[in-house]
N, C-alpha and C positions, 0 to 999 in steps of 0.2 A: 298335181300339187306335191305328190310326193318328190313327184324326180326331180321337182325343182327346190325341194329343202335338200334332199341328195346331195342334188348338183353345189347349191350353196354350202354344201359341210363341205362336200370332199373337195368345191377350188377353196374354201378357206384354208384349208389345210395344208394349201399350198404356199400360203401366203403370210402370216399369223401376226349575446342581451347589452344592450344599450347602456351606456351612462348616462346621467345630467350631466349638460353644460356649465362648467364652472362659470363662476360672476366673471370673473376677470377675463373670459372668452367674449363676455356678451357684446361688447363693444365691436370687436375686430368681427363676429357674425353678422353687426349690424354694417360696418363697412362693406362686408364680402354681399349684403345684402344689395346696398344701393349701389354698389360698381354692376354686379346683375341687372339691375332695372335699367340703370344707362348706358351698358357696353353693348355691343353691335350683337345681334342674335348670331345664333352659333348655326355651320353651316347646315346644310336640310338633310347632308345624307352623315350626319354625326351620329356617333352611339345611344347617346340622349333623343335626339330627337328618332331615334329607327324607332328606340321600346315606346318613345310615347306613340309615333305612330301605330305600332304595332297594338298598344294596347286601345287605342279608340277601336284600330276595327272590332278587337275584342269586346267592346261591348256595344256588340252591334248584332253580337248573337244572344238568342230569344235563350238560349238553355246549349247545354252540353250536347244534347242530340243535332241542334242545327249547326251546330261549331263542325260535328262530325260530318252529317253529309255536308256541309262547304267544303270542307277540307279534303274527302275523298272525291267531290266534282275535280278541286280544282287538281287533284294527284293527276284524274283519269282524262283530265284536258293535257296533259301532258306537260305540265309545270307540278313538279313534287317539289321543289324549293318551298313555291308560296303556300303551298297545303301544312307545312310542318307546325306555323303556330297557331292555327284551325284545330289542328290536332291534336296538339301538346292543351290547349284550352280543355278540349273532347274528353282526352285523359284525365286531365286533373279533376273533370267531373265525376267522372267514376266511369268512363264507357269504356267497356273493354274491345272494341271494336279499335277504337282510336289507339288504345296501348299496345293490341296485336300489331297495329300499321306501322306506328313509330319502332316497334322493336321489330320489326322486317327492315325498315327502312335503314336503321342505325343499322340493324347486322349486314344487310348487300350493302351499304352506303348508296342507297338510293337516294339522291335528292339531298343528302346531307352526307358529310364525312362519316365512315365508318366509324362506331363504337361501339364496342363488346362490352360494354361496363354499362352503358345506359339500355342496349337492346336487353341486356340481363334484367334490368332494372324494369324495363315495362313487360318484359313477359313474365318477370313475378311477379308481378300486380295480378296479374291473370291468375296464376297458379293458385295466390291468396285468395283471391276473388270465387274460385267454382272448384274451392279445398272442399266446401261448405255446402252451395248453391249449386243446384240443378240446374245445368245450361240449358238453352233453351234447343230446340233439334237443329235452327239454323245456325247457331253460334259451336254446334260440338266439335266438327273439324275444327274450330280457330285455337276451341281449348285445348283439344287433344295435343294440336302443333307448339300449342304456348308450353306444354308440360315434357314435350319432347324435347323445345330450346333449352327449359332451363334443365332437363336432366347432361344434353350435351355437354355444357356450357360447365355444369358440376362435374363432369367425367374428367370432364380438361384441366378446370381451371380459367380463370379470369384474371390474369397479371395486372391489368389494367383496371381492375375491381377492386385488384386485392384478394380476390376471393382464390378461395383453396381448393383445389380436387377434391370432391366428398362423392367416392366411389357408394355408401351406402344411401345418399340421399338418392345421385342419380336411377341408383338399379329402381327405389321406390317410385320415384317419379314413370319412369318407363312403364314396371308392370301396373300400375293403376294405369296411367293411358292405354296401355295394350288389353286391358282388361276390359279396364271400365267405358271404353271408347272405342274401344276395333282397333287401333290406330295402327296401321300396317309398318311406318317407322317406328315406333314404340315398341312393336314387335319386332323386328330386324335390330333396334339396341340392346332388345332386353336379349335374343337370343346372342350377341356376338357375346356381351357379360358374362352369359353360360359356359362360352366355348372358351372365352379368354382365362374363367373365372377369377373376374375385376364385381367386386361388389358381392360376391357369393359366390359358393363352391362352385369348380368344374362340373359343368354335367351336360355330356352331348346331347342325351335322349330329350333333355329340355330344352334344348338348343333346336335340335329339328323338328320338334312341335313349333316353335314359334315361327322358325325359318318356314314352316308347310304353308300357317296362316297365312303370313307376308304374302309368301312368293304364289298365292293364289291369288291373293288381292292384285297379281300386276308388279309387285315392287321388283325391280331390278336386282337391285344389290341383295334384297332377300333368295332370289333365283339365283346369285351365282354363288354365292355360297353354297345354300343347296346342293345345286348341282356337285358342287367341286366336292362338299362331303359326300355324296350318296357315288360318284365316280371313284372315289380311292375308297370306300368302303369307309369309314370315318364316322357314317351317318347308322349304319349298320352293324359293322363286323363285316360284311358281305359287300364286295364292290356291288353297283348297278350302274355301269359302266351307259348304258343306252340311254339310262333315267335321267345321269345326270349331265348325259352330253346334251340331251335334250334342255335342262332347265338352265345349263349354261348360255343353250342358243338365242333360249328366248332370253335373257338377262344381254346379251350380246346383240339383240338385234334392238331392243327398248334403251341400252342405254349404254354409250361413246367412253364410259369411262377407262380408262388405260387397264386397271390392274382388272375387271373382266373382260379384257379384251384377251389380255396377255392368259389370263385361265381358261380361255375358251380355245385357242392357238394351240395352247400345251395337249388340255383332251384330245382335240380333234389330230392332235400329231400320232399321240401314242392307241389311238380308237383302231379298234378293227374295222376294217369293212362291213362286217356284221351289226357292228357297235354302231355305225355311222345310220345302215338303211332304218335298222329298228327304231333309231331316234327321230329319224324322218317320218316314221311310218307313226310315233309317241305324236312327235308333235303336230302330226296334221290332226290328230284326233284330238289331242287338248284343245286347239285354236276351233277345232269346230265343234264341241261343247262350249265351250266358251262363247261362242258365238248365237 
């Protein structure tokens, strides 16, 4: 096993409101009235006639919960089109299940056109919703993610919301989920925050706490950081050049993205030979705890 992480470092390395109707209307409404009652009905796939359809099926569900599982059968039969107003129904009930799905769904434009203004919009419902209330143990990953979109979403910016970067809400949002929920992404925003110091002071040493949590949990992009700190000594004072060609590898082997690809390339160029077996010899021994 070893010779074969070896083997894969050192060829990577090779490679890298309404008004009333005035009087004087009432007439021309009662015209516009009876030209309606005898003009040819309007065609079946018209805008009028979609919402009324749409709204009989709606009430054909017993409650909010059965709007919800319809809506995620019909997502997971592979039609996420017809699931949206099953589910927007679910949401306006108050299930947050249904507001997690629509504000996934709006952010990949899964099934509907992407919008960052409306995914914002149902995953604060969430935020609102379990500010307060204690998720329940099968709903905490949903919340955790819903508190991580909307701290993203405040780190950026929402042009299409209108909404403004609020570096101090985000970093909040992050460390309660990082806290209050484990949430391995919560910890990989709240530490880049640290390192960036966007939302609160620079501070590395807080930064590789949170980066340690992450990048135990698995998370990729927690690992290449890591690594890329504790390799240029960043994380320390002190390179540990092995430590982090190690948690670059495993960050480079879980997950395609360019810019840890391109940081694992660069270590393993400038790695000693030394630097290279020791990381072999690091990571057979992680992956077999772990294991």
């Amino acid at each position: 096993m070893v010779a074969e992480i070896q083997k894969g470092l050192i060829s990577t390395s090779r490679i890298s409101a309404r008004a009333a109707l005035p009087t004087c209307l009432m007439a021309a409404s009662f015209v516009v009235l009876v030209t309606a009652l005898v003009a040819p009905a309007p065609a079946l796939d018209s805008p009028r006639e979609t919402a009324k359809a749409d709204q009989q099926t709606l009430t054909m569900f017993k409650d909010p919960r059965a709007a919800l599982r319809a809506g995620l059968e019909s997502y997971h039969a592979g039609d996420p089109a017809t699931s949206v107003a099953a589910l927007r129904y679910a949401a306006e009930g108050g299930e947050p299940l249904a507001q997690w799905k629509l504000g996934r769904m709006y952010a990949e434009g899964d099934g509907v056109a992407r919008d960052d203004a409306k995914a914002y919009e149902y995953f604060s419902q969430i935020v609102d919703h379990y500010a307060d209330d204690e998720p329940d143990p099968r709903e905490r990953s949903m919340a955790a993610s819903a508190f991580v979109a909307v701290g993203v979403y405040l780190r950026e910016g929402v042009p299409g919301a209108k909404i403004k970067p609020d570096l101090d809400r985000a970093f909040d949002l992050f460390r309660y989920a990082a806290t209050y929920f484990g949430n391995a992404d919560a910890q990989y925003n709240l530490a880049r925050m640290y390192v960036d110091g966007a939302g609160v002071k620079k501070n590395l040493r807080q930064a590789v706490n949170w980066l340690e949590l992450a990048a135990r949990k698995g998370h990729p992009q927690a690992q290449a950081m890591l690594g890329r700190m504790m390799f240029s000594g960043e994380a320390s004072g002190e390179p540990d050049r092995a430590r982090g060609l190690m948690y670059l590898t495993l960050a480079r082997d879980a997950a395609r993205d360019q810019w840890i690809v391109d940081l694992h390339a660069e270590a393993l160029h400038s790695a000693s030979e030394t630097d290279r077996r020791t990381a072999g010899a690091m990571l057979e021994g992680y992956l077999r705890e772990r294991n």
